[in-house]
C-alpha positions as CSV (number, residue, x, y, z in Angstrom):
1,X,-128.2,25.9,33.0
2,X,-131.5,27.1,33.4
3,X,-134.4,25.9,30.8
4,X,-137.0,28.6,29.9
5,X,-140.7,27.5,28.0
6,X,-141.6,30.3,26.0
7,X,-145.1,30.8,24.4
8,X,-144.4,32.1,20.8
9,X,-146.9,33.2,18.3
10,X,-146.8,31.6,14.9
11,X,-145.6,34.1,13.1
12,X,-142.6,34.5,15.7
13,X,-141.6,31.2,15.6
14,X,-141.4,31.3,12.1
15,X,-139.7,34.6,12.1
16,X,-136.9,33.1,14.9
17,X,-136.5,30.4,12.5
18,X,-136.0,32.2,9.5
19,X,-133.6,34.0,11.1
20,X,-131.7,31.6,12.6
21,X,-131.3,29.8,9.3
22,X,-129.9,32.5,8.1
23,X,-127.3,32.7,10.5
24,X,-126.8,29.1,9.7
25,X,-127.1,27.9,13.7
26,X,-130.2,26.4,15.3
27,X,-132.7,28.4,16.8
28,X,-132.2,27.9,20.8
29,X,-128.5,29.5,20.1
30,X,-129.9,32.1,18.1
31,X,-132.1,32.9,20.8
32,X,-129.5,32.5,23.4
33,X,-127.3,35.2,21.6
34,X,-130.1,37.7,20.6
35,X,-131.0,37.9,24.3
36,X,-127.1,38.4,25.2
37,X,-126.8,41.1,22.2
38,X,-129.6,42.4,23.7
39,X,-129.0,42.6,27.5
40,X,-125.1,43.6,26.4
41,X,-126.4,46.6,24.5
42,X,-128.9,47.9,27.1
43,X,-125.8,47.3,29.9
44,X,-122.3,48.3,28.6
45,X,-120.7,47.9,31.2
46,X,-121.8,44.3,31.4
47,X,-119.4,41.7,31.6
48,X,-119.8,37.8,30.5
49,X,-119.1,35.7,33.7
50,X,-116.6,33.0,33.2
51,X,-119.2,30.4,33.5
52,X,-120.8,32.3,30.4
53,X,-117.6,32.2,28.2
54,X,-117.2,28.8,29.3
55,X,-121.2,27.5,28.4
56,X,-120.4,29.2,24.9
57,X,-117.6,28.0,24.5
58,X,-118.7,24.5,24.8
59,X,-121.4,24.7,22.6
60,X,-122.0,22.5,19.5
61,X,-123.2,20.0,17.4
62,X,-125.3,17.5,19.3
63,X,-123.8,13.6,18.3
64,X,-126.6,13.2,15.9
65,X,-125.7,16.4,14.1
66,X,-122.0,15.1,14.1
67,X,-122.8,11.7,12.4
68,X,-125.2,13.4,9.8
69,X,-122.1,15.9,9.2
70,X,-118.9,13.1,9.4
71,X,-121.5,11.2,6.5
72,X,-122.0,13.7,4.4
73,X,-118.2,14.4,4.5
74,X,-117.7,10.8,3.7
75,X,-120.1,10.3,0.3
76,X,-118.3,13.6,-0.6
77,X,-115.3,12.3,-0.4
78,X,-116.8,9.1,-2.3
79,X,-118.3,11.1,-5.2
80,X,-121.5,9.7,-4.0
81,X,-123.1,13.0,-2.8
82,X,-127.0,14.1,-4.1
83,X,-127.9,17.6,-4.9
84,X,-129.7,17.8,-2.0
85,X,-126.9,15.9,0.6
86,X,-124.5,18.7,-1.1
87,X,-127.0,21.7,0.3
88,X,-127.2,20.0,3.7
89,X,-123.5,19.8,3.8
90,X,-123.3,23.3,2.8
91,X,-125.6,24.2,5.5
92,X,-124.5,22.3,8.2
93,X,-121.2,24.1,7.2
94,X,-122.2,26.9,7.7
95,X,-123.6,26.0,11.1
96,X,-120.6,24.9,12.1
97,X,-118.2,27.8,10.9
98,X,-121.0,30.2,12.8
99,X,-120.6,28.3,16.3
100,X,-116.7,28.2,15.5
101,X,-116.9,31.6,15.3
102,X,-118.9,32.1,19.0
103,X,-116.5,29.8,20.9
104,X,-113.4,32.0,19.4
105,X,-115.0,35.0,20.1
106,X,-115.7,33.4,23.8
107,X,-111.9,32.1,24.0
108,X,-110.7,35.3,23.7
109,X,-112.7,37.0,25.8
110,X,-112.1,34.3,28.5
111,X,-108.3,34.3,28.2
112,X,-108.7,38.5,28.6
113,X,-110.3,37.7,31.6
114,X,-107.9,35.3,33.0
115,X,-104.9,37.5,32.0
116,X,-103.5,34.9,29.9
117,X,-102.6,34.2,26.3
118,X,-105.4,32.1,24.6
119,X,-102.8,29.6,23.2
120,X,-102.1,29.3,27.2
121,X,-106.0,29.0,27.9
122,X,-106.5,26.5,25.1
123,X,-103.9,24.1,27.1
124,X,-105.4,24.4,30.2
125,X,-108.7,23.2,28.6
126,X,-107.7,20.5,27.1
127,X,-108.5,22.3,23.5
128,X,-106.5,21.3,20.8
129,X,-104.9,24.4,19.0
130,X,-103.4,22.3,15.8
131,X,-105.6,22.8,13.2
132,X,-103.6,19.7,11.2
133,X,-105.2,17.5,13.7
134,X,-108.9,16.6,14.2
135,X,-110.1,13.8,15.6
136,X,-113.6,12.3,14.3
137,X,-113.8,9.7,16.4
């Protein structure tokens, strides 16, 4: 993956933020899909390369973002949650359902590529399709 710097104004920045909030996701992926809505719409006939479907499909909470979340789950669980922890919870929530929602999306899309089922895809990734089993190790 290639890392771009870009110069933003103030007001942009704070604009990309706002709306990346809003989306519930953090503002590099929001970024990262605006330019692909973007370059999709002025191209139809555009396709996502497998290594595309694949680099959306992997993305997600960094480890730091998983403990915060796993935490949060846990003092809910406990009764022990603040006001505020409840709102990050809710957000991070959010967050997560949003990026859930991109790597589906990119499943999909991938398996269509590949010509196969995406319950055959999932098992040639490794991805577990059992939603009665997470692992939060």
């Amino acid at each position: 993956m290639t890392t771009i710097t870009l110069n933003l104004s103030p007001q942009l920045e704070h604009q990309l933020w706002l709306e990346a909030a809003k989306q519930g996701i953090e503002p590099d992926l929001y970024i990262l899909k605006t330019l692909q809505e973007h370059l999709e719409s002025s191209s139809p006939t555009a396709q996502l390369t497998e290594a595309d479907l694949l680099q959306q499909i992997n993305i997600g909470f960094s480890a730091t973002i998983w403990k915060q979340y796993h935490t949060l789950i846990a003092k809910r669980h406990a009764e022990t949650l603040s006001s505020e922890e409840y709102d990050q919870l809710i957000q991070l929530s959010n967050r997560l359902e949003n990026l859930n929602v991109t790597r589906i999306q990119a499943l999909i899309q991938l398996a269509t590529l590949r010509n196969q089922s995406l319950t055959e895809l999932m098992e040639n990734l490794g991805i577990n399709s059992d939603p009665e089993v997470m692992d939060y190790a």
